[in-house]
Every structure is written in C-alpha cells, then in structure tokens.
N, CA and C atoms of all chains as a GROMACS GRO file, in nm:
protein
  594
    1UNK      N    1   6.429   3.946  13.421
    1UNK     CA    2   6.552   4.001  13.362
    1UNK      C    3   6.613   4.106  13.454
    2UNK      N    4   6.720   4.117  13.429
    2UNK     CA    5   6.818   4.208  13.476
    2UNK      C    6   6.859   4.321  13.379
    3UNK      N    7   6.858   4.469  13.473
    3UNK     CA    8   6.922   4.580  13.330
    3UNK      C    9   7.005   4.658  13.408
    4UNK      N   10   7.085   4.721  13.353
    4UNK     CA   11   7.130   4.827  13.416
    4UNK      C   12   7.188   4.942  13.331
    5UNK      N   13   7.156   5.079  13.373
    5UNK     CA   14   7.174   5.186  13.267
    5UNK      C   15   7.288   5.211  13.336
    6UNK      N   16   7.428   5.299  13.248
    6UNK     CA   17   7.527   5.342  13.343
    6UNK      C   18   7.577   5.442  13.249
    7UNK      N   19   7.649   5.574  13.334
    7UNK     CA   20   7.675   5.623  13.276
    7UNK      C   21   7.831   5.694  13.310
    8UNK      N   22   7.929   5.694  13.215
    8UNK     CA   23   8.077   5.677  13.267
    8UNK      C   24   8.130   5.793  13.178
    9UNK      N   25   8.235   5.836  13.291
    9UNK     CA   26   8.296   5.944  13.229
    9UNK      C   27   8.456   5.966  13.179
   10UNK      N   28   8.482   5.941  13.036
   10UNK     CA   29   8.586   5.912  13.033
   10UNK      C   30   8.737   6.008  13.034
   11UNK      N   31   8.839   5.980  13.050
   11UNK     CA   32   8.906   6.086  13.069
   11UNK      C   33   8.911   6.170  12.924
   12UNK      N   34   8.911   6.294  12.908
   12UNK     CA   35   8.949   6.388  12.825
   12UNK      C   36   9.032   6.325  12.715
   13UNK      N   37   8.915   6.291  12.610
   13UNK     CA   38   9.031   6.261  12.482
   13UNK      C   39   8.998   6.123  12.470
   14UNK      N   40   8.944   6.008  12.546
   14UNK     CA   41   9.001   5.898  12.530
   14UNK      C   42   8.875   5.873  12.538
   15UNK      N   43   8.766   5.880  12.477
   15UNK     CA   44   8.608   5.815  12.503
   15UNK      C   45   8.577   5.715  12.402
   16UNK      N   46   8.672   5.777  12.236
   16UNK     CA   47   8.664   5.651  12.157
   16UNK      C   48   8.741   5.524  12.223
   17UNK      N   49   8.855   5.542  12.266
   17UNK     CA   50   8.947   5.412  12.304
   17UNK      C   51   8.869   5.333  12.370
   18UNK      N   52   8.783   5.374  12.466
   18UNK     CA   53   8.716   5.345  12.580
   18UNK      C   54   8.620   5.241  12.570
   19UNK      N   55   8.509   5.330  12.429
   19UNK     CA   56   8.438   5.246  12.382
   19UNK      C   57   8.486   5.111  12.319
   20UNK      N   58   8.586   5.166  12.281
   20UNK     CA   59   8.639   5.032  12.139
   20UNK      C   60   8.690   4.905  12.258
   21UNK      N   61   8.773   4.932  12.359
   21UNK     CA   62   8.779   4.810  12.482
   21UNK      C   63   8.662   4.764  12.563
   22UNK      N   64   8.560   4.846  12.514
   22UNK     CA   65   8.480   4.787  12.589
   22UNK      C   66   8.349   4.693  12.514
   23UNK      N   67   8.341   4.763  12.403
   23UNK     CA   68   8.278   4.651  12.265
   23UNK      C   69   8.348   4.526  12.281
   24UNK      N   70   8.501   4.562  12.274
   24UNK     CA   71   8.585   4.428  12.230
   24UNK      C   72   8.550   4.364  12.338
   25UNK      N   73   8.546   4.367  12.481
   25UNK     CA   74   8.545   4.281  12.609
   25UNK      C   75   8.415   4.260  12.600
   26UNK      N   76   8.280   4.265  12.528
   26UNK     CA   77   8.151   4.249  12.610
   26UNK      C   78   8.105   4.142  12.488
   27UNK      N   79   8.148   4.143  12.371
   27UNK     CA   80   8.103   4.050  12.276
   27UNK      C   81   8.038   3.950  12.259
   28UNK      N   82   8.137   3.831  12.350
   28UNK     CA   83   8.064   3.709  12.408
   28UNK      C   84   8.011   3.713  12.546
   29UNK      N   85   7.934   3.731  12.621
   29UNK     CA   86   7.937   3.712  12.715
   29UNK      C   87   7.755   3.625  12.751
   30UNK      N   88   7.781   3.492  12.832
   30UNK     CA   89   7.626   3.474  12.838
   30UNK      C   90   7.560   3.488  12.953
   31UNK      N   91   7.444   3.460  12.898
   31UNK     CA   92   7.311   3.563  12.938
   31UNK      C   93   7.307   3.674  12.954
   32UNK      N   94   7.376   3.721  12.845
   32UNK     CA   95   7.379   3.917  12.856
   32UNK      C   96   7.289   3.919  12.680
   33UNK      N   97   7.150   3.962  12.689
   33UNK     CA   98   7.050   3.958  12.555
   33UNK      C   99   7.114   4.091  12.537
   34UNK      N  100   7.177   4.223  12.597
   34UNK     CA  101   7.170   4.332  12.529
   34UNK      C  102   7.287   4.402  12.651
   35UNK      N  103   7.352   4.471  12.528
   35UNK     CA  104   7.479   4.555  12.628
   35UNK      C  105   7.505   4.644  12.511
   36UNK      N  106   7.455   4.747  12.491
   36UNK     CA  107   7.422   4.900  12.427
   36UNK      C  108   7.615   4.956  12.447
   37UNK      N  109   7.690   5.015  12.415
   37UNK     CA  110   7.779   5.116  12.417
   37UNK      C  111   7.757   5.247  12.308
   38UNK      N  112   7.728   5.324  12.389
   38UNK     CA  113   7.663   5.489  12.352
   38UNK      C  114   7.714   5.597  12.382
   39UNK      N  115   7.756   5.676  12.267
   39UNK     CA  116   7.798   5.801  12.307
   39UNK      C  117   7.731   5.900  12.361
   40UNK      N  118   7.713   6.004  12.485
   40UNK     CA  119   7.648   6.088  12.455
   40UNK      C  120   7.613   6.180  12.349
   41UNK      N  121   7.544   6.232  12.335
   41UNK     CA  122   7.481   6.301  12.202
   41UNK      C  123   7.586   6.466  12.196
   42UNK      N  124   7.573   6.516  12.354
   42UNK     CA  125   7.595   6.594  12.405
   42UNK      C  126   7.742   6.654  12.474
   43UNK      N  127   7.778   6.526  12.503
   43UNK     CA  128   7.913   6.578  12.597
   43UNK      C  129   7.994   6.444  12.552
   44UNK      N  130   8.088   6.512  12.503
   44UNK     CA  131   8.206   6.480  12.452
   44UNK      C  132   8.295   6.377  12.513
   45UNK      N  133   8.254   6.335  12.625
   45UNK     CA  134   8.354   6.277  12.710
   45UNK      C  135   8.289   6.134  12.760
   46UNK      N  136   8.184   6.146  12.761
   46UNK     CA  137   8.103   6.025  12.814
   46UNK      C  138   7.988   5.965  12.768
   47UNK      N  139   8.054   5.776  12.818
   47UNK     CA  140   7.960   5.703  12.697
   47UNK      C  141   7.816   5.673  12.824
   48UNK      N  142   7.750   5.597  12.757
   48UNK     CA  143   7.614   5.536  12.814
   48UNK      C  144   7.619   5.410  12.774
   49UNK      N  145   7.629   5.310  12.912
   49UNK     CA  146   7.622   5.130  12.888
   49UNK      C  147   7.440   5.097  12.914
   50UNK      N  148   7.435   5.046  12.835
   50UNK     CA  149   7.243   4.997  12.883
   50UNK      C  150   7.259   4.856  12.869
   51UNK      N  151   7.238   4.779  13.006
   51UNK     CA  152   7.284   4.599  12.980
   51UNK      C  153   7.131   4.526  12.989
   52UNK      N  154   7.129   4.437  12.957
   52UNK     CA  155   6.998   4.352  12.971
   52UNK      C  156   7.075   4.216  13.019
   53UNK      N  157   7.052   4.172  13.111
   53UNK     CA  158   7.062   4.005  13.129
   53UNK      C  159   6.965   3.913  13.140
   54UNK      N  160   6.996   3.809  13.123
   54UNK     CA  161   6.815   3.729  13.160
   54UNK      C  162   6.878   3.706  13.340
   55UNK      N  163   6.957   3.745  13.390
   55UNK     CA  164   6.942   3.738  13.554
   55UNK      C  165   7.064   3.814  13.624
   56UNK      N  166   7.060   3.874  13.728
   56UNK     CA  167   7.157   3.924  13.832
   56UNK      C  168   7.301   3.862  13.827
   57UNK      N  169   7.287   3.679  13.831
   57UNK     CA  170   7.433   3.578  13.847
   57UNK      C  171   7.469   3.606  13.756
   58UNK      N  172   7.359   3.647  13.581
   58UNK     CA  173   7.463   3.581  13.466
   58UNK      C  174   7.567   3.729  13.448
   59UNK      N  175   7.546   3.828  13.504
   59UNK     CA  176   7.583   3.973  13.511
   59UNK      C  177   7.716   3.942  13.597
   60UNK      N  178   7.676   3.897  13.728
   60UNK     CA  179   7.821   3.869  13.820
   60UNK      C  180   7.902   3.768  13.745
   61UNK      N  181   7.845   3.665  13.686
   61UNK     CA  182   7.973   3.541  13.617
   61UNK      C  183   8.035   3.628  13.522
   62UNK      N  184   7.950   3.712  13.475
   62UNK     CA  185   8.015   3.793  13.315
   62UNK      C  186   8.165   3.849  13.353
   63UNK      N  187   8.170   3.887  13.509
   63UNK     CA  188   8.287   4.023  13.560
   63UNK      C  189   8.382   3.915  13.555
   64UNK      N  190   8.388   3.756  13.567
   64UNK     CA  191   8.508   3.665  13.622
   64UNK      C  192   8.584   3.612  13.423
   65UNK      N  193   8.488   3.635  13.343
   65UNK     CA  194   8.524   3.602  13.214
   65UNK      C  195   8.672   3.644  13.191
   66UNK      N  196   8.722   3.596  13.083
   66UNK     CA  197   8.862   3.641  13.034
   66UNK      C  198   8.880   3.775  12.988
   67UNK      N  199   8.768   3.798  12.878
   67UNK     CA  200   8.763   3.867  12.766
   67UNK      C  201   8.714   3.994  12.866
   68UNK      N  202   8.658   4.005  12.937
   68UNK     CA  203   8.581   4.127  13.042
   68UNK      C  204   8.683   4.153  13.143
   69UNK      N  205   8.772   4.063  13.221
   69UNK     CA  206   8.895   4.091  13.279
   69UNK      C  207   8.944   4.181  13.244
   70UNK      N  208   9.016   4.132  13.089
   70UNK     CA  209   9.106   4.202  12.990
   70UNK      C  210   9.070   4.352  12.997
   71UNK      N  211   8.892   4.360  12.972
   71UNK     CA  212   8.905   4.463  12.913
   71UNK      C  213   8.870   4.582  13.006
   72UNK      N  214   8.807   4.500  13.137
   72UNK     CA  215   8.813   4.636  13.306
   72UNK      C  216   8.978   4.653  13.350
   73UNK      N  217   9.077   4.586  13.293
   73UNK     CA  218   9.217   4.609  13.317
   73UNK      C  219   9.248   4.727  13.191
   74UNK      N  220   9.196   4.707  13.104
   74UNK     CA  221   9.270   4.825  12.982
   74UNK      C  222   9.176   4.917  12.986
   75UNK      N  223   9.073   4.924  13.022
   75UNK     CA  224   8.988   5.030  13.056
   75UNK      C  225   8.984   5.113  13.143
   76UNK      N  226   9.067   5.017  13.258
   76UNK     CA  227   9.005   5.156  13.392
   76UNK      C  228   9.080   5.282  13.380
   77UNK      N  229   9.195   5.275  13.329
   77UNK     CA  230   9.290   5.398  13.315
   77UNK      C  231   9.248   5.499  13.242
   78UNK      N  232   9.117   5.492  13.128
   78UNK     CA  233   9.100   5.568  13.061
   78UNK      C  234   8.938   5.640  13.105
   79UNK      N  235   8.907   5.565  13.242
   79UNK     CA  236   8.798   5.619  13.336
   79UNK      C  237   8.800   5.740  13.401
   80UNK      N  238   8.701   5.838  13.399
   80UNK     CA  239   8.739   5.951  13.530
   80UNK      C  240   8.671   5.877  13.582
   81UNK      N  241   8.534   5.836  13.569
   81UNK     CA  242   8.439   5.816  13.670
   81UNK      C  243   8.313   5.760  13.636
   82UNK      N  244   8.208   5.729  13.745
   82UNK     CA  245   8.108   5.622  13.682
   82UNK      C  246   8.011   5.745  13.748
   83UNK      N  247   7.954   5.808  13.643
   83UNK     CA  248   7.859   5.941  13.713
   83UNK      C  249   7.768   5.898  13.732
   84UNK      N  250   7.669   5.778  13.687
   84UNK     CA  251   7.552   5.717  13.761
   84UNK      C  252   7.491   5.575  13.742
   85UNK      N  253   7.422   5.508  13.803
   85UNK     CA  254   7.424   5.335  13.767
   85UNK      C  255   7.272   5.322  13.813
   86UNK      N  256   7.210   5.297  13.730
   86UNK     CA  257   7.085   5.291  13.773
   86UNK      C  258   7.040   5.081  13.775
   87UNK      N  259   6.955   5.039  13.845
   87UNK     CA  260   6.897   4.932  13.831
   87UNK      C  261   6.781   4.911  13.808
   88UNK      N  262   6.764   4.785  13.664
   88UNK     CA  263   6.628   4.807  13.650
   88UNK      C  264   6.539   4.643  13.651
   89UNK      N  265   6.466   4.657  13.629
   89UNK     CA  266   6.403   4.481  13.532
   89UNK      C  267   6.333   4.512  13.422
   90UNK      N  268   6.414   4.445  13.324
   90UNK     CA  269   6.361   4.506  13.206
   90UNK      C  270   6.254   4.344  13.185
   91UNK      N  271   6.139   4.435  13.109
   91UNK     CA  272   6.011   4.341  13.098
   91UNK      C  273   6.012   4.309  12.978
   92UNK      N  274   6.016   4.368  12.858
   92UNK     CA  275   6.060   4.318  12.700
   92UNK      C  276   6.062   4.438  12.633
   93UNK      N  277   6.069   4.397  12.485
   93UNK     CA  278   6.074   4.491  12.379
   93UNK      C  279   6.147   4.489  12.283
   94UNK      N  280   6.118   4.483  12.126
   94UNK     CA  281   6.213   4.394  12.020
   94UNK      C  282   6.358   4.470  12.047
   95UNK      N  283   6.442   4.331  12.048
   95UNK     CA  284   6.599   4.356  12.050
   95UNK      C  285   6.612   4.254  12.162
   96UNK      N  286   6.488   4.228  12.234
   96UNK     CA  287   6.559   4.116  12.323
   96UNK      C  288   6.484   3.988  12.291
   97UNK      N  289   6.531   3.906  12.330
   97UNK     CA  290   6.482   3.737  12.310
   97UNK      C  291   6.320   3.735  12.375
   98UNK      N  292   6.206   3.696  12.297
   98UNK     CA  293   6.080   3.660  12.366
   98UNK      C  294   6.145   3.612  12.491
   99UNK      N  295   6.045   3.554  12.583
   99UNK     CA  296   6.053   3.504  12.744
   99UNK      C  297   5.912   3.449  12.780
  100UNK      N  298   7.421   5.570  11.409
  100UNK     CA  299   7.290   5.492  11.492
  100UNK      C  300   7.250   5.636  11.622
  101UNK      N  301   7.113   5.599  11.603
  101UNK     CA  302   7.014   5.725  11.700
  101UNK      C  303   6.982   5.654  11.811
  102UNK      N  304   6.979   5.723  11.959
  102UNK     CA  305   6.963   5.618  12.077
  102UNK      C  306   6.887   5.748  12.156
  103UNK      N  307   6.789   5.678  12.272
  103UNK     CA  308   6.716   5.768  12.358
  103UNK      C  309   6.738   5.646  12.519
  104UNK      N  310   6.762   5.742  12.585
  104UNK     CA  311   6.732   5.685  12.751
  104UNK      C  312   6.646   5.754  12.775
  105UNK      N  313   6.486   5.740  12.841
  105UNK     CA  314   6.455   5.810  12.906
  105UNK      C  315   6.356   5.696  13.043
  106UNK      N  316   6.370   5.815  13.102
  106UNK     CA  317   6.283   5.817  13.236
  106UNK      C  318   6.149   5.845  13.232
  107UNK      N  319   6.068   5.793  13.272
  107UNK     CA  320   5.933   5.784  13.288
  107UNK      C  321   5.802   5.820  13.408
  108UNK      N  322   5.796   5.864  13.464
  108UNK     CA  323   5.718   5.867  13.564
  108UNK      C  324   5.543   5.822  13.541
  109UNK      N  325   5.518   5.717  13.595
  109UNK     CA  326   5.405   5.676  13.603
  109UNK      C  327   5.304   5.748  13.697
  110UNK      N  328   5.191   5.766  13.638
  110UNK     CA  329   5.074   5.794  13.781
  110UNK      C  330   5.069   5.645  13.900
  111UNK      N  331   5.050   5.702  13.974
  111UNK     CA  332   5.099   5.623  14.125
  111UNK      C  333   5.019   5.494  14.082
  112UNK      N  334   5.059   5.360  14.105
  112UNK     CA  335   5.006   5.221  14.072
  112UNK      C  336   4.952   5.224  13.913
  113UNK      N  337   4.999   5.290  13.828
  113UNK     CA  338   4.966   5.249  13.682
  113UNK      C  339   5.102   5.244  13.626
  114UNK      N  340   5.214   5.200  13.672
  114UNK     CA  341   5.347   5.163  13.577
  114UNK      C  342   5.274   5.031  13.550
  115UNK      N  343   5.239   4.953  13.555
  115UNK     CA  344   5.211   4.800  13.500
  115UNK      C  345   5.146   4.811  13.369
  116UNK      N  346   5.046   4.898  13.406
  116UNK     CA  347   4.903   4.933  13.279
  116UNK      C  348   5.001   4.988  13.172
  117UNK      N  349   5.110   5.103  13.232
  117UNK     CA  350   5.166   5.186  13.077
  117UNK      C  351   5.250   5.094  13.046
  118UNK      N  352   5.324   5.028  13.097
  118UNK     CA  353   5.430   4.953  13.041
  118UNK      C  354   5.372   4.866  12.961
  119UNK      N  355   5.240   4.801  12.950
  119UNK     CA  356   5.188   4.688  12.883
  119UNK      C  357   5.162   4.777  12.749
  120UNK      N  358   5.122   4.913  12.760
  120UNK     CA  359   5.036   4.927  12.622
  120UNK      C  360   5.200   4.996  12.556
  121UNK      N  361   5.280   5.053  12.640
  121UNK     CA  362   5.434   5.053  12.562
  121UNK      C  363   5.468   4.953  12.465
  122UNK      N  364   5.442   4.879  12.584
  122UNK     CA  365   5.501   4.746  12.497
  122UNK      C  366   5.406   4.684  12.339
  123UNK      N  367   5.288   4.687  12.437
  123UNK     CA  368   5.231   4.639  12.244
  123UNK      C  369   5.223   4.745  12.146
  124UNK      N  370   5.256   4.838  12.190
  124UNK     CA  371   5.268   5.004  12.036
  124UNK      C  372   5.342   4.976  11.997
  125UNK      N  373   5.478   4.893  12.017
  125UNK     CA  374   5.656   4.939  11.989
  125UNK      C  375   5.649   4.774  11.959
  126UNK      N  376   5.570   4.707  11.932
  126UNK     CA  377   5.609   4.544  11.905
  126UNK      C  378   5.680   4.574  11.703
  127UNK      N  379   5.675   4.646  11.633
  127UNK     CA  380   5.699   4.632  11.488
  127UNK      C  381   5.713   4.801  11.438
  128UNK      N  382   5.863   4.842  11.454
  128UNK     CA  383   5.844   4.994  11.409
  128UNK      C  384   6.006   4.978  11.349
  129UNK      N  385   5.978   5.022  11.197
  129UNK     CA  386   6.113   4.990  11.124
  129UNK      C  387   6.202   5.099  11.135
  130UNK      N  388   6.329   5.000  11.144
  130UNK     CA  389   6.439   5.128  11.182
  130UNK      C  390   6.489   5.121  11.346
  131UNK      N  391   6.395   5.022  11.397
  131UNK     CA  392   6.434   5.005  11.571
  131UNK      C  393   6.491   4.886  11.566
  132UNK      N  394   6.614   4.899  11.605
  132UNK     CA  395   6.671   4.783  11.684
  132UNK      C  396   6.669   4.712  11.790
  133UNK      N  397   6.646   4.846  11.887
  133UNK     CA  398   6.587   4.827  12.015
  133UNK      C  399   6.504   4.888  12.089
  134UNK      N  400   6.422   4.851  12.154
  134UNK     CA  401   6.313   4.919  12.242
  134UNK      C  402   6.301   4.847  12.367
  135UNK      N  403   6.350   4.919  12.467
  135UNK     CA  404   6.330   4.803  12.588
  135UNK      C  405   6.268   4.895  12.712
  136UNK      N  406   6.162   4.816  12.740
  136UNK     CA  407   6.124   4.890  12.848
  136UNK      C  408   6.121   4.832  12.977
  137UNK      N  409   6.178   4.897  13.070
  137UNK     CA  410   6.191   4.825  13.232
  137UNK      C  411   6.174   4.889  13.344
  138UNK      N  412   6.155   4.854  13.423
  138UNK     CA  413   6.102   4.876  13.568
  138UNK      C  414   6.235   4.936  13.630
  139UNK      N  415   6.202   5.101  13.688
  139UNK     CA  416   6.319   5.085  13.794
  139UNK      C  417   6.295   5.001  13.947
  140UNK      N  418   6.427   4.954  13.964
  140UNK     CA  419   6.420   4.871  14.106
  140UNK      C  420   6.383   4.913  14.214
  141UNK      N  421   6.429   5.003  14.209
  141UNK     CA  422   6.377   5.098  14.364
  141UNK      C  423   6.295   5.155  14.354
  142UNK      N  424   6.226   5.222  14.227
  142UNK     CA  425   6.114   5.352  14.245
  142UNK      C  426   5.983   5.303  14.190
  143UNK      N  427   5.862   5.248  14.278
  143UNK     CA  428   5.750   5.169  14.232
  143UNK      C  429   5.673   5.209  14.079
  144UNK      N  430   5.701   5.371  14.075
  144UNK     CA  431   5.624   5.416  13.940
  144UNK      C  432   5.711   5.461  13.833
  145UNK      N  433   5.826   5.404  13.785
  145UNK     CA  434   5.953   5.468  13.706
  145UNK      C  435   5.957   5.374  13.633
  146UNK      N  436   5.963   5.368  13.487
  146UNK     CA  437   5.988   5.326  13.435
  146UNK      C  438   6.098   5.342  13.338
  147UNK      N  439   6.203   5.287  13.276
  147UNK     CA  440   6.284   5.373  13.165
  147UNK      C  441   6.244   5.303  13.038
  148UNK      N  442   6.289   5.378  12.960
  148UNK     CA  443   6.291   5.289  12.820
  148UNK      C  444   6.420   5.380  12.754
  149UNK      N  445   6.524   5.251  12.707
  149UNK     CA  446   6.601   5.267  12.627
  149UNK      C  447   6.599   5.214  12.479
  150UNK      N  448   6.650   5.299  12.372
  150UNK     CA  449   6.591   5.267  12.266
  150UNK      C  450   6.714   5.316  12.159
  151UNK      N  451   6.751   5.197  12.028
  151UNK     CA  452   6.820   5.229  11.964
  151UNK      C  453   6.722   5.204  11.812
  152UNK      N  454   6.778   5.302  11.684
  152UNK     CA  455   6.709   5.344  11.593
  152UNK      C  456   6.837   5.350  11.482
  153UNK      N  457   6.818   5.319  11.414
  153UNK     CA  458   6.942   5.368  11.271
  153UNK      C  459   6.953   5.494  11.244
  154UNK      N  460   6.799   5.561  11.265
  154UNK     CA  461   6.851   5.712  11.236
  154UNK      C  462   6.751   5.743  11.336
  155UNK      N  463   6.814   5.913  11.292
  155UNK     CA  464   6.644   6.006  11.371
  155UNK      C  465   6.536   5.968  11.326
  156UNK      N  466   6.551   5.981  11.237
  156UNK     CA  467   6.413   6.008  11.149
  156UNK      C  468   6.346   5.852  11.131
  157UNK      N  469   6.426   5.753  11.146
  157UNK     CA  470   6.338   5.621  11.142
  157UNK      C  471   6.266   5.676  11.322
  158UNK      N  472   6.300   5.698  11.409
  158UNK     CA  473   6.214   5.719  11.478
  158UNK      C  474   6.124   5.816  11.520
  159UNK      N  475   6.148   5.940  11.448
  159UNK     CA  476   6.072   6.078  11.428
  159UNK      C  477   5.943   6.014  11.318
  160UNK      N  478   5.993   5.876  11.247
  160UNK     CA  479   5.897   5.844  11.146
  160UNK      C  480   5.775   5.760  11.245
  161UNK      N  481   5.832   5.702  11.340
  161UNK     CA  482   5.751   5.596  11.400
  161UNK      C  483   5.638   5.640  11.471
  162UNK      N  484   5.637   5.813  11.564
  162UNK     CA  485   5.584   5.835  11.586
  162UNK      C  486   5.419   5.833  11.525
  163UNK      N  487   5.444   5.830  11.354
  163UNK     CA  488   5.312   5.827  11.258
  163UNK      C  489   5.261   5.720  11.242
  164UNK      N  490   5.344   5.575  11.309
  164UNK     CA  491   5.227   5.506  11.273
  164UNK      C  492   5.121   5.451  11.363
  165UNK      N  493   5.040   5.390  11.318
  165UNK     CA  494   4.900   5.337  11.420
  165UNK      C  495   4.910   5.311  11.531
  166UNK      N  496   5.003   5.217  11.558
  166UNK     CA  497   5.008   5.172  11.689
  166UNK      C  498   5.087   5.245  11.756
  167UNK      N  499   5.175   5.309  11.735
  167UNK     CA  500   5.229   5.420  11.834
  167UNK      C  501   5.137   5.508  11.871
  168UNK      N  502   5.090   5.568  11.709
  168UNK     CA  503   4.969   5.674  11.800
  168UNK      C  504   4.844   5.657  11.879
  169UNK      N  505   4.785   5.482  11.864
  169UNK     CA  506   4.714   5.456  11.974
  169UNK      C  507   4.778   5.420  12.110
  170UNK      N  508   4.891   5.364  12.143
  170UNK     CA  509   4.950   5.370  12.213
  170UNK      C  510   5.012   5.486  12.302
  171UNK      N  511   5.039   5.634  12.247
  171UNK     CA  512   5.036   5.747  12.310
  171UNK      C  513   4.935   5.800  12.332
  172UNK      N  514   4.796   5.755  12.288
  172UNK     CA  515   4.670   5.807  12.345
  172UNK      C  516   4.649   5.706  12.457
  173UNK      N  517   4.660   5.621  12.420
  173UNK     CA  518   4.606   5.561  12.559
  173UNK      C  519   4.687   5.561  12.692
  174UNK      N  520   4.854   5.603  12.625
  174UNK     CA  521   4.920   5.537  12.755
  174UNK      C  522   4.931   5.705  12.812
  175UNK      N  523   4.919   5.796  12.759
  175UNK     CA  524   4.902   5.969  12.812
  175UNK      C  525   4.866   5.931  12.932
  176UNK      N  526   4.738   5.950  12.961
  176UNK     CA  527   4.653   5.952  13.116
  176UNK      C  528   4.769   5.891  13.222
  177UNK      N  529   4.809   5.832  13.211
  177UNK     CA  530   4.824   5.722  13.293
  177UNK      C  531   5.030   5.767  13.321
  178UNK      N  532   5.068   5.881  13.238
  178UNK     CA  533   5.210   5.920  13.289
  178UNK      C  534   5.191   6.038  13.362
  179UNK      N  535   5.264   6.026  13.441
  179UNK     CA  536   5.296   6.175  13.600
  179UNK      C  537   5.402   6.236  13.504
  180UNK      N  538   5.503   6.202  13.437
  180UNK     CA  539   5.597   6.309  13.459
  180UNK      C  540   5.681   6.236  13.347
  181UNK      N  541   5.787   6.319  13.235
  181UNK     CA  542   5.900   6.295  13.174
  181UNK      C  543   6.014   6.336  13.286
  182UNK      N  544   6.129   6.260  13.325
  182UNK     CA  545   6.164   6.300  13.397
  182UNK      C  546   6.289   6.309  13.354
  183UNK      N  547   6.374   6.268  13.268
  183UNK     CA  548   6.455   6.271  13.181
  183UNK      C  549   6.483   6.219  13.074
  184UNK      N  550   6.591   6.278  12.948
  184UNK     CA  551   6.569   6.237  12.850
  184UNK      C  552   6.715   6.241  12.803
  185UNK      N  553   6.802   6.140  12.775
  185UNK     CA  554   6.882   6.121  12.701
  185UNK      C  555   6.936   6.116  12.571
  186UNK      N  556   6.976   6.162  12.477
  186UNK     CA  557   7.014   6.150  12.302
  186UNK      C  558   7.141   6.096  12.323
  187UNK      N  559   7.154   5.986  12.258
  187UNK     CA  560   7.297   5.886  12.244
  187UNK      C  561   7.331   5.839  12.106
  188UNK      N  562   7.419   5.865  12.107
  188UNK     CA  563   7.492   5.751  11.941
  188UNK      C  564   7.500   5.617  11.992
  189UNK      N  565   7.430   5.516  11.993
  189UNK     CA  566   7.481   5.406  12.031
  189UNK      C  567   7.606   5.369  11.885
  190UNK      N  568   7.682   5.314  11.943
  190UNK     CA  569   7.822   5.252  11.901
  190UNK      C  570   7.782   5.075  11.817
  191UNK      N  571   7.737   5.012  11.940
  191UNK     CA  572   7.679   4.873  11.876
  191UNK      C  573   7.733   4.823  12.023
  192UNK      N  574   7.711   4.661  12.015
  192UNK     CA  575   7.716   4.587  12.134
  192UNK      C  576   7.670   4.497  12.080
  193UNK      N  577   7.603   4.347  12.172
  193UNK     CA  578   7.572   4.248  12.168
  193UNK      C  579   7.381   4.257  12.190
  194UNK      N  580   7.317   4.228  12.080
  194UNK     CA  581   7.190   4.268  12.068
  194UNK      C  582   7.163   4.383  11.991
  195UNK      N  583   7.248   4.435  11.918
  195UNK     CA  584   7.240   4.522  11.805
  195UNK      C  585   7.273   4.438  11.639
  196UNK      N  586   7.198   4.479  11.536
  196UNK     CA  587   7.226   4.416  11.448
  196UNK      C  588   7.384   4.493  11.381
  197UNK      N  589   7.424   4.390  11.388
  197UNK     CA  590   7.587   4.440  11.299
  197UNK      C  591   7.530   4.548  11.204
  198UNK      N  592   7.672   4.630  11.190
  198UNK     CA  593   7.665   4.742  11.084
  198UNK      C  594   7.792   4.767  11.025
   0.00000   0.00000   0.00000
C-alpha cells in the first residue's frame, strides 16, 4: 500500500470551504481504501489529508480524474500552502480492506 | 469525530516487531473507525499511526481494554521515542463510516 500524511495551510477564513471541495472531489476515486480530511485540533487554518491507496499508480491516475481536476482547480485559490507531505506504506489496521 | 497523527520512533531494527503487536492490540476497539499503521518511506525505524475515533473518550476508553493494554506492555521496550503527536477533527472522507 501506499499513504501519505499531508498537511495544508489554508488561507485565513477559508479552511471550511477548503475542506468541503475537497471531500466533494475525493469521493469516488479508485484504489484510494482511505483519504481522511481533518481539521487541526489546534490551528484554525489548517486541515490534515491522511490517504491510503492499495498502490503509488492508483494515487497518480486519481490526479487525471474529473471530479479531482474540478476540485485542485476550486481549491488551489483557497491554499496558502502545503506545510508538509510525508510518505508512507501503510501495513493495515481496521478502516482499511484486509490484503 | 476525534483523530490522532502520530509519529513513532522505533528502537533501531524493531519497527517490524512493534508494528505487528500494534496491529493485533487495535484489531477490535469500539468507537474506531480507523487505525492505520505504516511505515515511513525514508526513515527505517518510524512508524506513524493515524487514527480516527467518534469521540475522545471512545478512545481514552480503549486504552482499558485487554488487548491494548497487553499490547502497550509488550510493544513499550521496543519504542525509542514519541516524536510527534497530532489532535485532528477528522471531517469524513472515503473509508470513514458516513455520519
């Protein structure tokens, strides 16, 4: 599997909008078992994405989708910034599909 | 909804050993939606685990039962370091149960 933690900073004010385009764009997407959208607990401005894929390609096909287009076009404006992107392999744990 | 990122530091060549007994403590703890634990890519002894919960307290509760608490005895020895710790609202996504 494929994961990746990320953590984005949205502009001042606009972190709900942010989230809500980015739920709406990630919905369908396959081989994505898990794509988390999280507020910080702490700071007001920025969410936390935690993705699971069952592989690296199904992550790159996901960026060419319609619905994910749409929503890195109505999203980026409401971006300051991507403050960190970590890579992982996630091994299991309930919420994702046995393997 | 209650969410944790954290970072893990393994004692040098035992991320395999903790991640296994992670994993079988956290196989059935109510109130988790998600528990995922994975390997960072680059750092041989790092592990993260991201984790979503309905509330605090379903997971302030989990700590009490059996297999967690044999699972934090056994998997103790074998961690170097907390190295960070995240508190998140997760929002929902794909691999969360609707709410």
């Amino acid at each position: 599997m494929h994961g990746l933690i990320g953590k984005l900073r949205a502009q001042p004010g606009q972190r709900a909008a942010l989230a809500a385009i980015l739920l709406e764009g990630t919905a369908a997407m396959p081989g994505c078992q898990s794509y988390v959208v999280a507020e910080d607990a702490t700071d007001a401005d920025v969410l936390w994405i935690t993705e699971v894929w069952n592989s690296a390609a199904d992550h790159e096909a996901s960026l060419a989708l319609p619905a994910v287009r749409a929503a890195i076009t109505r999203g980026r404006p409401l971006i300051a910034g991507f403050e960190s992107q970590v890579r992982t392999r996630p091994l299991g744990g309930p919420g994702l599909a046995a393997d």
